[in-house]
N, C-alpha and C positions, 0 to 999 in steps of 0.2 A: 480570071476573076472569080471566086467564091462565091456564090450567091448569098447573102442576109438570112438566116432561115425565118428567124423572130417574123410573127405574123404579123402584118402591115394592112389587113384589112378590118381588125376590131373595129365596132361600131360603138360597143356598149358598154358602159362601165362595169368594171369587175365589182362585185361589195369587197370590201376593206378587210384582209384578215391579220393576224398580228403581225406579218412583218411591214405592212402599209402603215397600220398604226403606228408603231415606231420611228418609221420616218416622218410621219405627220407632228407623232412626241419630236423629234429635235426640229421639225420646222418651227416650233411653237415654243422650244424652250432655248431658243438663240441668248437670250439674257444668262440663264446659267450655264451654257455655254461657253461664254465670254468670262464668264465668271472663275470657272474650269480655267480655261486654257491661263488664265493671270496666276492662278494657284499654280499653276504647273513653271510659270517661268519663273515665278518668285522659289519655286525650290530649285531649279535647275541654275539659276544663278548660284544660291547658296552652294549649289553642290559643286558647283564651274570655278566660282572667287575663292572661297573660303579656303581649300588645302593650300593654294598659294602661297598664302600668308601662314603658314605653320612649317614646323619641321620636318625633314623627309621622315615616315617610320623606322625606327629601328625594328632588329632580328625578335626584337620581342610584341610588335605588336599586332594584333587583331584586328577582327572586322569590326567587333563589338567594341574595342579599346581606342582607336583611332579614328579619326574624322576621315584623315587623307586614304586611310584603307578602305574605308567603310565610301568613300563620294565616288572613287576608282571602281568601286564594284558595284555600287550601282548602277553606274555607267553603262560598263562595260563586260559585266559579269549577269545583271540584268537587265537593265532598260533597252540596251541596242537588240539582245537576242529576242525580247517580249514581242520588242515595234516589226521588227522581222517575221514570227510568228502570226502577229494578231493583223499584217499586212495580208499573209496567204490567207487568212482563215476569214476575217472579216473586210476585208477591203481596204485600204487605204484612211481608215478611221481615224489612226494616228495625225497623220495632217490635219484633217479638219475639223477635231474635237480637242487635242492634246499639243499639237507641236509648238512649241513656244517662237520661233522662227517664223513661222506660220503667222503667229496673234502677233508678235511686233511688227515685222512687215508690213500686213493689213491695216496694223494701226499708224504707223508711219507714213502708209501710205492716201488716208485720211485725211491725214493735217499738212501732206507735204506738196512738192511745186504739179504734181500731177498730170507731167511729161509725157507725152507719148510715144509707146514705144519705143525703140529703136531695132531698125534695122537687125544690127548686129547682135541684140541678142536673141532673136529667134530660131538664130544658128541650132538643127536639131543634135548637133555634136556635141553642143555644153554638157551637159548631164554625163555625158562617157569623158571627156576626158577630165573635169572636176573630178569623178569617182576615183577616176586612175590615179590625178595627179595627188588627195589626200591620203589614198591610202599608200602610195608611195613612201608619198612625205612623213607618214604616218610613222611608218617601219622607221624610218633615219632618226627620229628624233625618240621613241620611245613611247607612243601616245598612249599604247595601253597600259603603261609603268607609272607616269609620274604627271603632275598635276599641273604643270606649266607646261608642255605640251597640249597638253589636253585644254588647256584656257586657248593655248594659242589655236590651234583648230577647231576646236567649235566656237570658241566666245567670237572668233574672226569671223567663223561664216555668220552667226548671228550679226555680228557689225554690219558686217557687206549686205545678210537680208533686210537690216535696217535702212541701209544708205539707197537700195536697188527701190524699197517702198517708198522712200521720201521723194527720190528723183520724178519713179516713173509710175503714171496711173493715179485711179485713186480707187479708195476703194478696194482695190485687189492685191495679189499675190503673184507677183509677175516673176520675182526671186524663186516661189517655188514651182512656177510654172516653168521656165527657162533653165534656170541656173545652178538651184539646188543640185549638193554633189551627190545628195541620196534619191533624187527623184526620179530619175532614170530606175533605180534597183525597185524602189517601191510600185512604177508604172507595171512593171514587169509581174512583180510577185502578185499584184492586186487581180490580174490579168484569170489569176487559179482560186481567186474568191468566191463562195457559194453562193454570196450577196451580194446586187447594184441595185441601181436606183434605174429601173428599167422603163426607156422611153420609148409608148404606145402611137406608132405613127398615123394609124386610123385615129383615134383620140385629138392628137394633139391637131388633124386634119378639121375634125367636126367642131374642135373650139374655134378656129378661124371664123366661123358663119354666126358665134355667138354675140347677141347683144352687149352684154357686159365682158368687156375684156378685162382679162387679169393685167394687175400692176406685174412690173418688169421684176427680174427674179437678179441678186445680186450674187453671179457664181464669181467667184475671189477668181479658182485659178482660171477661172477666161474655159473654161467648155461651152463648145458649142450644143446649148442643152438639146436643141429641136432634130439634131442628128447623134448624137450621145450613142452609141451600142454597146459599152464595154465598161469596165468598171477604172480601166488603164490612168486615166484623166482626173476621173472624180476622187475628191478628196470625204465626203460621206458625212458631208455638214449637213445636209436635210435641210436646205434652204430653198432647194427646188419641190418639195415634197411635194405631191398633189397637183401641180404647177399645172394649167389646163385640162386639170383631171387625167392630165397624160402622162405622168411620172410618179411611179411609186417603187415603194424600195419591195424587194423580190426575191427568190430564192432563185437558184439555176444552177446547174451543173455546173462542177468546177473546170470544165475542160472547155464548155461552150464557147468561151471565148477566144480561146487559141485556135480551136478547130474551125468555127465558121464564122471567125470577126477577123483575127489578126491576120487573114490571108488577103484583105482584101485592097490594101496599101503595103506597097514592100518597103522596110524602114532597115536599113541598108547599118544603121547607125546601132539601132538594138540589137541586131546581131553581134556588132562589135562588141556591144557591152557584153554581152551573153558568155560570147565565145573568150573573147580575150578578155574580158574584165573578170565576170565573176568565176569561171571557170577556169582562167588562166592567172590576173593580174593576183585575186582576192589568194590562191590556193597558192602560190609562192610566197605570198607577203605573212601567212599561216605558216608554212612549210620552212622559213630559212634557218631560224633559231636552232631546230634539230634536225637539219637535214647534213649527216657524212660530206654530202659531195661539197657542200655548201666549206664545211672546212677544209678538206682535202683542195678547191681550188684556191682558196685563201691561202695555203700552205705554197702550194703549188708557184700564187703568182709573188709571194713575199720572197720564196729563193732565186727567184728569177729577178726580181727587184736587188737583191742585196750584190747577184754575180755580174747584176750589172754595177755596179756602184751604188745605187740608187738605194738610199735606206729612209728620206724623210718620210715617205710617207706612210713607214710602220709606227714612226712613232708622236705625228704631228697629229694633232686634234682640232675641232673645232666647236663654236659656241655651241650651247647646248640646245638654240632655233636652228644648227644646221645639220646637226651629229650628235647624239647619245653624249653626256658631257657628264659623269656625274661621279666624279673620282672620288667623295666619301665611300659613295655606293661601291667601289670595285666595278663599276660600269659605266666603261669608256670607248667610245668608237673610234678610231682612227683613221684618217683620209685613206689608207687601204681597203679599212674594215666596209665604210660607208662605201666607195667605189664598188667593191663585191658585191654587197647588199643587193647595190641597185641593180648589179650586172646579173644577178640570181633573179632577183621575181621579175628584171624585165624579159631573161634569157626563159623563164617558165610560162610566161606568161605566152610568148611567142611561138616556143615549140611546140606547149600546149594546143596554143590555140589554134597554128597552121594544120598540125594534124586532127587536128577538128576540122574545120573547113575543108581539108581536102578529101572524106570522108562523108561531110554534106553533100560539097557539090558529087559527090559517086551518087549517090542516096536519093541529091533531086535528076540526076540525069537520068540515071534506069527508072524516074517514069514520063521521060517525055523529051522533048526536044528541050534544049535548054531555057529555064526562064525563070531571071531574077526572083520574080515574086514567090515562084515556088521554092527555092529556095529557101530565102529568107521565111515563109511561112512553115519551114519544116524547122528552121534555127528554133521557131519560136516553142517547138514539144521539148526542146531541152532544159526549159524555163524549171519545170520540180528539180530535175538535179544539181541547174548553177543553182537554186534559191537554197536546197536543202545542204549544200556544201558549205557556202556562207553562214550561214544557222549554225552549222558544226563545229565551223571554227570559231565565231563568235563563242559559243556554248563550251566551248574548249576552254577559254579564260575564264569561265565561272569553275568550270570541275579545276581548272587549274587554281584560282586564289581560294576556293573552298580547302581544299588540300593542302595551302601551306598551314593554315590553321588546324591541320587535323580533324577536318570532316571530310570524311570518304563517303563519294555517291556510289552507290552500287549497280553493275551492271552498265556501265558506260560503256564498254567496250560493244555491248550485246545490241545496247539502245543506236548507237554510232551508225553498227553495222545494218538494223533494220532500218533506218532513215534512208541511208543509201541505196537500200535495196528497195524500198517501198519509191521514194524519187524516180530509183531510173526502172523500173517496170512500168511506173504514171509516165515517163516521159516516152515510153516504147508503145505504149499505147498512145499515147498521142498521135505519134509518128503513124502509126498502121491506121488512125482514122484521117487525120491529114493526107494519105499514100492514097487514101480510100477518094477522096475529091479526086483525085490528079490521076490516075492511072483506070485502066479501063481490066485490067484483069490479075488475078491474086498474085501468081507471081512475079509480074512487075513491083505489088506491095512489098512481097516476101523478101525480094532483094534488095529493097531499097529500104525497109527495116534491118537487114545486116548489114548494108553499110552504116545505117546510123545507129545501131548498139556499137560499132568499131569506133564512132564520132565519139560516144560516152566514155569508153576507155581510157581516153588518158586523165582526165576529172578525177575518174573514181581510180584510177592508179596510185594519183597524187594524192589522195584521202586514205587509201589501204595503206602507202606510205607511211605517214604522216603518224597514223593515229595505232599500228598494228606491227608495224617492224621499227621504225624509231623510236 
C-alpha cells in the first residue's frame, strides 16, 4: 500500500490565492453555468441533426462552403482533440462546465422517476468496454466520414444519458459516473492534471466540532467529497468549493497523482483500458485505412475465399448502421471488407496489448515478490503515452480534412514526433518514481525501468508506423 503523502494534519486555514478564488468563482456562478452548458447543447444538436437532412458533399466542397464539412470537423477535427487536451491540462472541466450529455442527464434526472441505483450498473467494466465497443463500431460504419453515423453514436449515447437520468437518481449523473464510453479515457487523463480541487483532511476534521454546519454539497457524479485525493472522479464544477473550508481548487504536480494516489487501490479494469484500449484498441482503429498488411491479409483471405467457392462475401454489403454503405461515394464495405476490419484492430489491439502486459508483469516482478497492486500502479505511468497517442490520432483528422482543402499545417511530422517523445520520457519517469515506492535499491529500479520502456514499444511502433512509413 502506498502511503497518502498530502498532509493530514493542517489545522489552519490557508488565505485564498487565485486558484481558490476561481473555484469559489464557479461555486458562485452555477447559474451561468447552466446557462453555458444549454448554449453548448443547443449547438451540438445543430451540429449532430442538421448535415442529416442535407446532401452528402461533393469533390468540390469546403469547410467554409459546406455545413456537413464544416459540423464533421468540428467534431472531430476539433472539439474531440480540444476535450482530450484541456482533460490533461486542466482536469476533467469539460464534464462539468461544457458536456452537453452531462447538463441533460442531470436534468432528466431532476424531473424523473429517481431510482436507485442499480446493481448492475456499478459494474467497474462499463466504461472499458463502451470505449471498446464504439470505437469498434465506429471504424465499420465510418463515423469520422459522414453524418448519420455520427448522429447514430453520439445522438444514441445522448439518448441512453437521457433515459439512464430519468430512470435513476435525482439530481445526478449516474450515466456519466457509470457508463459514459468517454469516461473511463477522461478519469485517466485528468489523473496528469496540474489542477484539483484538493481535500484538506485536518480541515474538513476541525469543521465536524463547528456550530454551524454547512448545508449538503450536491456532487452530480456521486464522489465521495470527504475522501476525494485525485482529480480522477471530479468533474471541476466548483460546487464543492470552500465546502467546510476544506476543499479548494489547487495547483500540484502533474505526476502526483499517479505516483502516490493511484497505487493505492489496484483497478484491474483501467489497466485494460490503458493497455488494450487506448494503446492497442484506439492505435488499430487509426492504423487500418493505411496499414499494407491491413490489405495484403484482405487479399490474402479473398483468394482463399474464391479457391474455395466461396465469393459472397466480396461482394455482399450491408445497411450503412452495419457497414460503410455509401456507393454515391465509391465508399462501400463489403461483409469481407467489414470482417477484416474487425479482425485487424481487434488482432492489434491484442498483440499489442499482451506484449504490453507481459513486459509489465517483468517490470513489476524485478522489484518484489509478485503483487497485483504494484503492478497495476506501474500500468498507471503509461497513462502520457496512451493519452498522447489518442490526441494524435484524433489531431490526425484535423491535419487530414485541413489538407483536402488545401491548408497545409507545417511541421506535423516534427510536432508528431516530439509528443511521443515528450509522452513516453513523462511515462519513464513515472515508472522510476513508482519503482522508487516499491524497491529498496537502484538496480532493482533500473531493471524494471527496461522492462517497461520494452512495455512502450509496441504503442509507439504502431505510431512510428502509422504516421512515418505509411
Amino acid at each position: 500500500m502506498v502511503p497518502d503523502l498530502e498532509p493530514a494534519s493542517v489545522t489552519t486555514e490557508a488565505p485564498p490565492d487565485i486558484w481558490s478564488r476561481i473555484g469559489d468563482g464557479l461555486r458562485r456562478n452555477q447559474r451561468t453555468i447552466r446557462a453555458t452548458q444549454w448554449s453548448v447543447v443547443s449547438i451540438y444538436a445543430v451540429l449532430l441533426i442538421v448535415p442529416v437532412f442535407l446532401p452528402l458533399p461533393g469533390n468540390m466542397a469546403f469547410l467554409w462552403t459546406d455545413f456537413t464539412r464544416f459540423a464533421q470537423f468540428a467534431f472531430w477535427g476539433v472539439w474531440w482533440p480540444l476535450v482530450l487536451l484541456s482533460t490533461a491540462l486542466v482536469g476533467r472541466i469539460w464534464c462539468g462546465l461544457l458536456c452537453p450529455e452531462g447538463a441533460i442527464s442531470e436534468f432528466a434526472s431532476a424531473y424523473g422517476r429517481g431510482k436507485a441505483t442499480p446493481r448492475w450498473m456499478t459494474w467497474p467494466g462499463w466504461p472499458t468496454l463502451a470505449f471498446a465497443s464504439t470505437t469498434l463500431y465506429g471504424q465499420m460504419i465510418s463515423v469520422y466520414q459522414y453524418p448519420r453515423p455520427t448522429l447514430l453514436i453520439l445522438g444514441g449515447s445522448t439518448a441512453a444519458a437521457a433515459v439512464v437520468g430519468y430512470l435513476y437518481g435525482r439530481n445526478k449523473r449516474l450515466w456519466c459516473r457509470y457508463l459514459c464510453p468517454v469516461s473511463g479515457v477522461f478519469a485517466l487523463l485528468a489523473k496528469l492534471a496540474p489542477l484539483h480541487f484538493r481535500v484538506d483532511p485536518g480541515l474538513w476534521q476541525q469543521s465536524q466540532f463547528a456550530r454551524e454546519k454547512p448545508g449538503p454539497v450536491n456532487c452530480a457524479p456521486l464522489v465521495p467529497l470527504r475522501t476525494m485525493r485525485g482529480a480522477s472522479d471530479c468533474h471541476m464544477c466548483g460546487r464543492c468549493s470552500g465546502f467546510r473550508s476544506a476543499i479548494r481548487l489547487a495547483r500540484r504536480s502533474p505526476s502526483h497523482e499517479i505516483v502516490h494516489v493511484a497505487g493505492q487501490a489496484a483497478k484491474p479494469w483501467e489497466t485494460v483500458l490503458i493497455v488494450f484500449g487506448l494503446m492497442g484498441l484506439a492505435l488499430g482503429a487509426f492504423q487500418w485505412s493505411s496499414s499494407p498488411w491491413f490489405v495484403a491479409a484482405k487479399q490474402w483471405a479473398a483468394v482463399r475465399l474464391v479457391e474455395a467457392g466461396v465469393a459472397w462475401p466480396l461482394d455482399s454489403t450491408a445497411p450503412w448502421w452495419l457497414l460503410t454503405n455509401y456507393p454515391e461515394r465509391n465508399d462501400v464495405l463489403t461483409l469481407l471488407d467489414g470482417a477484416m476490419l474487425v479482425a485487424y484492430v481487434v488482432a492489434v489491439a491484442l498483440g499489442s496489448g499482451a506484449a504490453t502486459m507481459s513486459m509489465l508483469f517483468f517490470s513489476a516482478r524485478c522489484l518484489g515478490s509478485w503483487s497485483a497492486s504494484r503492478f497495476h500502479h506501474l500500468a498507471q505511468a503509461l497513462i502520457p503515452l496512451a493519452g498522447a497517442g489518442v490526441f494524435l490520432g484524433l489531431s490526425s483528422l484535423t491535419v487530414s480534412q485541413l489538407r483536402s482543402d488545401d491548408i497545409i499545417v507545417p511541421f506535423v511530422g516534427e510536432v508528431r514526433a516530439a509528443v511521443l517523445v515528450i509522452a513516453t520520457v513523462w511515462s519513464a519517469i513515472l515508472c522510476w518514481r513508482i519503482a522508487a515506492l516499491h524497491a529498496s535499491g537502484r538496480s532493482r529500479q533500473a531493471v524494471a525501468l527496461g522492462f517497461f520502456c520494452a512495455a512502450m514499444a509496441p504503442a509507439n511502433a504502431g505510431w512510428f508506423l502509422l504516421f512515418a512509413v505509411w
